[in-house]
GUTORPA-342415 format. One record per residue (C-alpha): residue number from 1; residue in one letter; x, y, z. Coordinates in pm, whole numbers, always signed. Example, Ala and Ser with C-alpha at 12.3 -4.5 7.8 and 13.67 -1.06 7.14 Angstrom:
2
kolke:1; rose:A; xx:+1230; yy:-450; zz:+780
kolke:2; rose:S; xx:+1367; yy:-106; zz:+714
end
This chain:
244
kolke:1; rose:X; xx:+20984; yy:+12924; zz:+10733
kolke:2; rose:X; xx:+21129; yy:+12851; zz:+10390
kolke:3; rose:X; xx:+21279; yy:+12613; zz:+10181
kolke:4; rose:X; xx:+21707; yy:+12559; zz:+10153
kolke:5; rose:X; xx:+21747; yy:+12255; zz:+9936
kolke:6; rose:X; xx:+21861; yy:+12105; zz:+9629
kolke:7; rose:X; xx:+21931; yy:+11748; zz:+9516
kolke:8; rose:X; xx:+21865; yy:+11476; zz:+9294
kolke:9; rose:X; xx:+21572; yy:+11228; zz:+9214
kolke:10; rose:X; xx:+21523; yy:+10928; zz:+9031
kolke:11; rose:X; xx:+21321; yy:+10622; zz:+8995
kolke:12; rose:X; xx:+21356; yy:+10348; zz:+9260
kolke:13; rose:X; xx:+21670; yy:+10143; zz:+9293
kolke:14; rose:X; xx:+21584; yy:+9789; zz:+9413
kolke:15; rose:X; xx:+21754; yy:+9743; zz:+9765
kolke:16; rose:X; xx:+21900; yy:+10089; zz:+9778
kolke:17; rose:X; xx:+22184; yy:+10172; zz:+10057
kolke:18; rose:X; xx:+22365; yy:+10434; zz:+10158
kolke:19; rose:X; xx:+22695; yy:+10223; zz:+10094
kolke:20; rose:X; xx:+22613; yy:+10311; zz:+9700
kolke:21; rose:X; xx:+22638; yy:+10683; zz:+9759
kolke:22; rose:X; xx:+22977; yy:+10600; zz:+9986
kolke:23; rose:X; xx:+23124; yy:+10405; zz:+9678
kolke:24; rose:X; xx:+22976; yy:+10620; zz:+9399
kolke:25; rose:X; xx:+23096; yy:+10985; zz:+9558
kolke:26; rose:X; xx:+23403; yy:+10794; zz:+9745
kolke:27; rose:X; xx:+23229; yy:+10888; zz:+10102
kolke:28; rose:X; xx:+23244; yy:+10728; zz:+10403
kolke:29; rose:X; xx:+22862; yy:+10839; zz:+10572
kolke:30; rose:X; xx:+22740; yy:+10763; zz:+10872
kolke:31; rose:X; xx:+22348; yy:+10758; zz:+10938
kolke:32; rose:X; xx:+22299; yy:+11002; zz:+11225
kolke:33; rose:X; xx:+22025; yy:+10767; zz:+11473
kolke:34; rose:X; xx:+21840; yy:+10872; zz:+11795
kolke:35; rose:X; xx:+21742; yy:+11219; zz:+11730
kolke:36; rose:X; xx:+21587; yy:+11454; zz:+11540
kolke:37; rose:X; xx:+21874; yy:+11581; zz:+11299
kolke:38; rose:X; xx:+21855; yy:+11929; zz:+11408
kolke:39; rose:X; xx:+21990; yy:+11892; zz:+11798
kolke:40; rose:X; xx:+22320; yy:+11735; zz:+11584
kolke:41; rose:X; xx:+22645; yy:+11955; zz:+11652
kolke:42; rose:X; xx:+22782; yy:+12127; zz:+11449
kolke:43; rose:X; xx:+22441; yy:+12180; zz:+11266
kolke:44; rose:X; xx:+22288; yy:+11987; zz:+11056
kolke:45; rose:X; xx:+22256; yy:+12143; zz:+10673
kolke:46; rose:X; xx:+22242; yy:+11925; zz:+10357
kolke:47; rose:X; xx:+22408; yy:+12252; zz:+10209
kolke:48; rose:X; xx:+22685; yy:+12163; zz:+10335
kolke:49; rose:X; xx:+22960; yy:+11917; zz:+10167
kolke:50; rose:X; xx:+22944; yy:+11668; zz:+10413
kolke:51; rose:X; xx:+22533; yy:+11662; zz:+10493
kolke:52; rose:X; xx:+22344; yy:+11449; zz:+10301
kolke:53; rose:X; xx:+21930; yy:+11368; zz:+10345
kolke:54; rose:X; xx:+21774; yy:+11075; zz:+10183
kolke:55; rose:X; xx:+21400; yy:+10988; zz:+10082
kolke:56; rose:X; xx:+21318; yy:+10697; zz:+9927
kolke:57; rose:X; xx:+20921; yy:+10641; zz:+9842
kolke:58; rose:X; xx:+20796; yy:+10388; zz:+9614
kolke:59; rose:X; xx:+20809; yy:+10554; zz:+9326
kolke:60; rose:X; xx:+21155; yy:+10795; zz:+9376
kolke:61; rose:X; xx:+21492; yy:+10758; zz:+9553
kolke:62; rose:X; xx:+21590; yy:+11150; zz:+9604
kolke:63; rose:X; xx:+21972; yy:+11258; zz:+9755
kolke:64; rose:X; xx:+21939; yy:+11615; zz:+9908
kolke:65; rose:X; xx:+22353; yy:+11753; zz:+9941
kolke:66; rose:X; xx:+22463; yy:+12069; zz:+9778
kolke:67; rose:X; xx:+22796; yy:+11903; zz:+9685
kolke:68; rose:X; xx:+22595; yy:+11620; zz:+9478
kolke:69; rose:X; xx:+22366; yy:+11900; zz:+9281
kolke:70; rose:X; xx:+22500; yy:+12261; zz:+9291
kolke:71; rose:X; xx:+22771; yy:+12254; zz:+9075
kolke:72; rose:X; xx:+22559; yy:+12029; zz:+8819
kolke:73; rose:X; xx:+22294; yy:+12350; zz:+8863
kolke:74; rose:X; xx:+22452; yy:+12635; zz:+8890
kolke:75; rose:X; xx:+22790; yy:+12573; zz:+8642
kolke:76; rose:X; xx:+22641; yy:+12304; zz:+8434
kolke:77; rose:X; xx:+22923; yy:+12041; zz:+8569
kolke:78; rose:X; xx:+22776; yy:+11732; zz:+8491
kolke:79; rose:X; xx:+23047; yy:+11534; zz:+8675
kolke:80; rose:X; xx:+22740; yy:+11451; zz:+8927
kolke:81; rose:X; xx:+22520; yy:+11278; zz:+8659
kolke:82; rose:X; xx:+22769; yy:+11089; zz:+8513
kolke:83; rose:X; xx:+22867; yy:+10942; zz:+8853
kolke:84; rose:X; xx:+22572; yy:+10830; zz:+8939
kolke:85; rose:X; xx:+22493; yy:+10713; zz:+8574
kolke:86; rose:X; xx:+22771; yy:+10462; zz:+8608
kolke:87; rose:X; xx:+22614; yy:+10381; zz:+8964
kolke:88; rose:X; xx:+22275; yy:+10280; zz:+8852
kolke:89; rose:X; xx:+22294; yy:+10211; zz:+8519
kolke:90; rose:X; xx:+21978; yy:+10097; zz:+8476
kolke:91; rose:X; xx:+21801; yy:+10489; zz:+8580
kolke:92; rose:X; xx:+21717; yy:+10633; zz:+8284
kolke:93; rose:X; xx:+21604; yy:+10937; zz:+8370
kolke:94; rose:X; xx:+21717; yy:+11216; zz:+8684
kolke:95; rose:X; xx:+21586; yy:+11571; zz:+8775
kolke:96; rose:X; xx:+21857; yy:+11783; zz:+8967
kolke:97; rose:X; xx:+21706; yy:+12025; zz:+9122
kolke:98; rose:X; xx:+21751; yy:+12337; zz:+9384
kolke:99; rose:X; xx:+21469; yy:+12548; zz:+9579
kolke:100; rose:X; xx:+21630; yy:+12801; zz:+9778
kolke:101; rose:X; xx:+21391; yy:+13056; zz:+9905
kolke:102; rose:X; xx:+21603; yy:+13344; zz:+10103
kolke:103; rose:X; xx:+21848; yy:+13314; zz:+9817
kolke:104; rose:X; xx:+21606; yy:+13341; zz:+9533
kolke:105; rose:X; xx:+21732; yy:+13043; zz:+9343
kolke:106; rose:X; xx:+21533; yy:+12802; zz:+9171
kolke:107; rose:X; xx:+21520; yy:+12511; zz:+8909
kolke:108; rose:X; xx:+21608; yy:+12179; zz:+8735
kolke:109; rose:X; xx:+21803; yy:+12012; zz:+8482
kolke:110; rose:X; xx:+21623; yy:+11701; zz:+8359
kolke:111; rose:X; xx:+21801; yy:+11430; zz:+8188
kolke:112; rose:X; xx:+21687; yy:+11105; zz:+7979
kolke:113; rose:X; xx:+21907; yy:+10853; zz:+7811
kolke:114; rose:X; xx:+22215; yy:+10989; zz:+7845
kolke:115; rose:X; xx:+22104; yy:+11348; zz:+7744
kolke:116; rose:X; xx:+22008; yy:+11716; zz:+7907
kolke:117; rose:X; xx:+21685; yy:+11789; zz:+7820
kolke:118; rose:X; xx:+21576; yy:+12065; zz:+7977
kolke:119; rose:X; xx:+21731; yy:+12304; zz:+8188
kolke:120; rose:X; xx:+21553; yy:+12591; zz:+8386
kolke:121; rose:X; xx:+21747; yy:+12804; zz:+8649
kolke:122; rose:X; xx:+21635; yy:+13139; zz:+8796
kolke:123; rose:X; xx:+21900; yy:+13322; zz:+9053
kolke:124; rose:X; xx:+21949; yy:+13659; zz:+9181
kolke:125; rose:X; xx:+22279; yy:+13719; zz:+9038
kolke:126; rose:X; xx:+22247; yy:+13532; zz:+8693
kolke:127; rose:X; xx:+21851; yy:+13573; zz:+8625
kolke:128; rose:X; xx:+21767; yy:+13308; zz:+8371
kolke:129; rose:X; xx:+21879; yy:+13015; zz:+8250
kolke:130; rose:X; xx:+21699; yy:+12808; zz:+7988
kolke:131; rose:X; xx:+21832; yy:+12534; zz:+7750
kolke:132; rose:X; xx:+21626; yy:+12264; zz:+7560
kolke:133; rose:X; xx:+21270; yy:+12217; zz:+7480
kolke:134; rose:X; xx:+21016; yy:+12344; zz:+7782
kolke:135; rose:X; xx:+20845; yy:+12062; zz:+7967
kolke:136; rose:X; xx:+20482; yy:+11999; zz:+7941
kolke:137; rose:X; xx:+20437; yy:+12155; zz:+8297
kolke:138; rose:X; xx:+20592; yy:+12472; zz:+8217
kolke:139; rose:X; xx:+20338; yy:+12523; zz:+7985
kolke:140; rose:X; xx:+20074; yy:+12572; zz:+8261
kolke:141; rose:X; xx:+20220; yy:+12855; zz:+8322
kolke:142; rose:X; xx:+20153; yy:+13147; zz:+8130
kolke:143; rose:X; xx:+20215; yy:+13553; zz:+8121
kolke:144; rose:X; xx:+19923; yy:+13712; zz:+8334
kolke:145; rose:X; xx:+19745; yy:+14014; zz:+8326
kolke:146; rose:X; xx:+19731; yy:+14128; zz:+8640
kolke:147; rose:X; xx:+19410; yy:+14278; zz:+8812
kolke:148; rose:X; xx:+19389; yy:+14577; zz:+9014
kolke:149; rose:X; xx:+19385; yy:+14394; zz:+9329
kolke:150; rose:X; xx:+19673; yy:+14225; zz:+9248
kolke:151; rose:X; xx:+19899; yy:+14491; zz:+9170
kolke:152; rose:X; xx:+19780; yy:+14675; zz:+9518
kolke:153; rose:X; xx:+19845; yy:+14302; zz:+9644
kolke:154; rose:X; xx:+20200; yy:+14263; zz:+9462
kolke:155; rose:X; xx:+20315; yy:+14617; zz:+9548
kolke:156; rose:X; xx:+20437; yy:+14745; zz:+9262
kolke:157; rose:X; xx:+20621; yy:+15074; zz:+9218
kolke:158; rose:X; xx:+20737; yy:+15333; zz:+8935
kolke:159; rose:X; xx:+21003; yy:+15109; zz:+8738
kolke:160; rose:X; xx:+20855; yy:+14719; zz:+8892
kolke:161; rose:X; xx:+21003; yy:+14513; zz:+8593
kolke:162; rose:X; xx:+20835; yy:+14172; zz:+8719
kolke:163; rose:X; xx:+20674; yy:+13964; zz:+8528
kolke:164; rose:X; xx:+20388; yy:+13744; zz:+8600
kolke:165; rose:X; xx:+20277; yy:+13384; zz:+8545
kolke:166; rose:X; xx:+19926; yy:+13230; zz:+8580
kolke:167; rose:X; xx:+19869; yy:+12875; zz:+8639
kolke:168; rose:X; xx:+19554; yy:+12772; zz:+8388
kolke:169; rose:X; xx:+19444; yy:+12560; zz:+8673
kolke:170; rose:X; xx:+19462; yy:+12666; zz:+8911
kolke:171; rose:X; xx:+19523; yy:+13021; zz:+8906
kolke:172; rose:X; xx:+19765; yy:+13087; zz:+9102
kolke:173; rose:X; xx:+19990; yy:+13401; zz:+9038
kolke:174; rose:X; xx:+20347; yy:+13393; zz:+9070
kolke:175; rose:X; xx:+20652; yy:+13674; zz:+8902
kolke:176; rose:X; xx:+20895; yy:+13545; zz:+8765
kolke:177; rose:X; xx:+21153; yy:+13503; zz:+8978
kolke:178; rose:X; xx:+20959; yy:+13236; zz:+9157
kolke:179; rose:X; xx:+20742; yy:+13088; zz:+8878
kolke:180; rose:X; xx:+21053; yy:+12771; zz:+8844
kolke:181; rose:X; xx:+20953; yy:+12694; zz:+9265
kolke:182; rose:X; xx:+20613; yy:+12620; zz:+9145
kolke:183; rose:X; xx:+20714; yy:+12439; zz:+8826
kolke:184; rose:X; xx:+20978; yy:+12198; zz:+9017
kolke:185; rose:X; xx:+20700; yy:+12143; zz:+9257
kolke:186; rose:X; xx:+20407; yy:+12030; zz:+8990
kolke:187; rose:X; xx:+20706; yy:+11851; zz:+8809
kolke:188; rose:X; xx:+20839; yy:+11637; zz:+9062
kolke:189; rose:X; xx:+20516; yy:+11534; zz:+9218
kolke:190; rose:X; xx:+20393; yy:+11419; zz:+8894
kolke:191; rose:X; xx:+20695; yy:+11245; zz:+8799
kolke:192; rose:X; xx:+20766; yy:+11055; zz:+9137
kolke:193; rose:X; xx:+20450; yy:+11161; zz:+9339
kolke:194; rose:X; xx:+20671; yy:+11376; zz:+9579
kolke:195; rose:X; xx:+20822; yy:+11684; zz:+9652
kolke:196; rose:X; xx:+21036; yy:+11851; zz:+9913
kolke:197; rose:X; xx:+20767; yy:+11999; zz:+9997
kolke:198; rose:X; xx:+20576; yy:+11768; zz:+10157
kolke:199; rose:X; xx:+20613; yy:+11739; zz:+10523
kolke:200; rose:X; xx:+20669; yy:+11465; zz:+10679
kolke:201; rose:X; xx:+20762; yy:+11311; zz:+11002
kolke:202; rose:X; xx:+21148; yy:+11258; zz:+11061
kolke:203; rose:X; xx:+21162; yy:+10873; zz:+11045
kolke:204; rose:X; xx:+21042; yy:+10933; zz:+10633
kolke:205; rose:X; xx:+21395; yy:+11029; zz:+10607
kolke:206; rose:X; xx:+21751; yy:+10909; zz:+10634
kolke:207; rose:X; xx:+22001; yy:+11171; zz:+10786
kolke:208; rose:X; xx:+22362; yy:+11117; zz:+10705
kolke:209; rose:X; xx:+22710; yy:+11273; zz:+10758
kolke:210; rose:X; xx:+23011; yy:+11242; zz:+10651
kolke:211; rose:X; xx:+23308; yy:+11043; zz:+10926
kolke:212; rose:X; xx:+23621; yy:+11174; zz:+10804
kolke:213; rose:X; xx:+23525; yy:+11511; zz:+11010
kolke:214; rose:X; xx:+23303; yy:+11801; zz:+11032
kolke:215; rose:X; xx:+23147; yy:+11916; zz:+10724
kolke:216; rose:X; xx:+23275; yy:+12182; zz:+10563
kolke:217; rose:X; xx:+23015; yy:+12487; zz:+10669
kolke:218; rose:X; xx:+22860; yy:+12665; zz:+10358
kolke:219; rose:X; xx:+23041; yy:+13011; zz:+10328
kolke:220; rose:X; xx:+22866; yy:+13329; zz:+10370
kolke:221; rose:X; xx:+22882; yy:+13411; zz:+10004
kolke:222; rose:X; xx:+22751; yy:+13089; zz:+9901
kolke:223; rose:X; xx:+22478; yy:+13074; zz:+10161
kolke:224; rose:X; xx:+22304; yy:+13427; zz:+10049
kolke:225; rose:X; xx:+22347; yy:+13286; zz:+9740
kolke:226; rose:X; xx:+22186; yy:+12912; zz:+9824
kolke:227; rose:X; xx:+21939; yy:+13034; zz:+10084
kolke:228; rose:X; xx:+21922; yy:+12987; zz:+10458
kolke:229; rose:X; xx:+21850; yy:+12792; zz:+10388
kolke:230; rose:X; xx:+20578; yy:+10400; zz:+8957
kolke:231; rose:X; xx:+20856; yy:+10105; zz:+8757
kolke:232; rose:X; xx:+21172; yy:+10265; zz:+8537
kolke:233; rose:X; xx:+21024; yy:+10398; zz:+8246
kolke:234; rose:X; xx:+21117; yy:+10406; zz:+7934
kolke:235; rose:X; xx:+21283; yy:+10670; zz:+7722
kolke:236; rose:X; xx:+20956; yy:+10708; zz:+7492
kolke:237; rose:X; xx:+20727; yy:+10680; zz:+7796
kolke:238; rose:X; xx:+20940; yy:+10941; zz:+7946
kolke:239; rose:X; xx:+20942; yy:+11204; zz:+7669
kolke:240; rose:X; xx:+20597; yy:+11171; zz:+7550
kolke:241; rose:X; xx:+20440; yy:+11253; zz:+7938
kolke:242; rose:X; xx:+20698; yy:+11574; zz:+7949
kolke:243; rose:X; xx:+20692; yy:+11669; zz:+7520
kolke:244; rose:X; xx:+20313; yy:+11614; zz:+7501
end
């Protein structure tokens, strides 16, 4: 089973409560108690408008919607950050970020101080993205040679175009239309010390929906497209353990 998720993290807000999202986004969500999200009707899917997951950990709060990171992503609309910018105003840094596996789309847009950083995006029907300086993590990544086991393994054909990334660490292959999966991984864990991929039991989370009425369902174009988916630090501390 894969991965359909994107969202945003950041460091810890003291106190943190849904009621900030409902004032910040002008929502009115409800936190969805008694069961496991997935018996809700109609189903449950933070890709759609009105779904929203929450994790908060002691070193991250992280919002899981579409609405909140998609457009930020995928059009470079920044409307998102700024919103929740004036909401916290004392976050200095946020990752947006989006790991859909069935609809090939993957990657980030970090921010510090006010200012885009990075940004990293891989998807089917735009290939790659890229704007800013690459992030120290990125740079454990680099073009591999592969073997002749792998290429049996990989199962390339007359005209394969992939390319291929290595991880100096650990080794691990990946082309390149998956690489940014692994990087927003690594990056996120050793950021905030978790990742979406983690599993967890439900109660980690907070399940919310919006009141008004159903969510809006994610359109078939948009889902092939999405998938079927330690303290604030500073702004030096920040760039010198991602620029070192």
């Amino acid at each position: 089973m894969g991965i359909a998720v994107s969202g945003v993290i950041f460091d810890p807000i003291k106190d943190f409560d849904v009621s900030m999202l409902n004032r910040a986004f002008a929502l009115r969500l409800e936190k969805i108690e008694g069961k496991f999200y997935p018996d809700t009707k109609p189903r449950f899917d933070p890709r759609n408008k009105g779904d929203f997951i929450v994790n908060l950990g002691d070193e991250h709060t992280c919002i899981m919607n579409a609405a909140v990171a998609d457009d930020l992503l995928f059009e470079n609309d920044l409307t998102s950050y700024h919103v929740l910018s004036r909401e916290f105003p004392t976050v200095d840094r946020m990752i947006f970020f989006c790991l859909y596996d069935s609809g090939g789309s993957y990657g980030y847009s970090a921010f510090a101080h006010g200012e885009l950083l990075r940004r990293k995006l891989y998807t089917v029907h735009e290939g790659h993205v890229e704007n800013g300086t690459p992030l120290a993590v990125e740079e454990k990544w680099q073009p591999a040679i592969l073997t002749d086991q792998e290429i049996i393994d990989e199962g390339f054909e007359d005209g394969d175009e992939r390319r291929f990334f290595r991880h100096v660490t650990s080794g691990i292959l990946a082309d390149d239309t998956m690489v940014n999966s692994y990087v927003v991984d690594e990056l996120l864990r050793a950021e905030y010390g978790w990742s979406p991929f983690d599993d967890g039991e439900p109660s980690e989370y907070g399940y919310y929906r919006t009141v008004e009425s159903a969510p809006s369902v994610v359109p078939f174009e948009q889902e092939k497209a999405r998938g079927s988916q330690p303290v604030p630090s500073s702004i030096k501390s920040f760039l010198r353990r991602w620029f070192q």
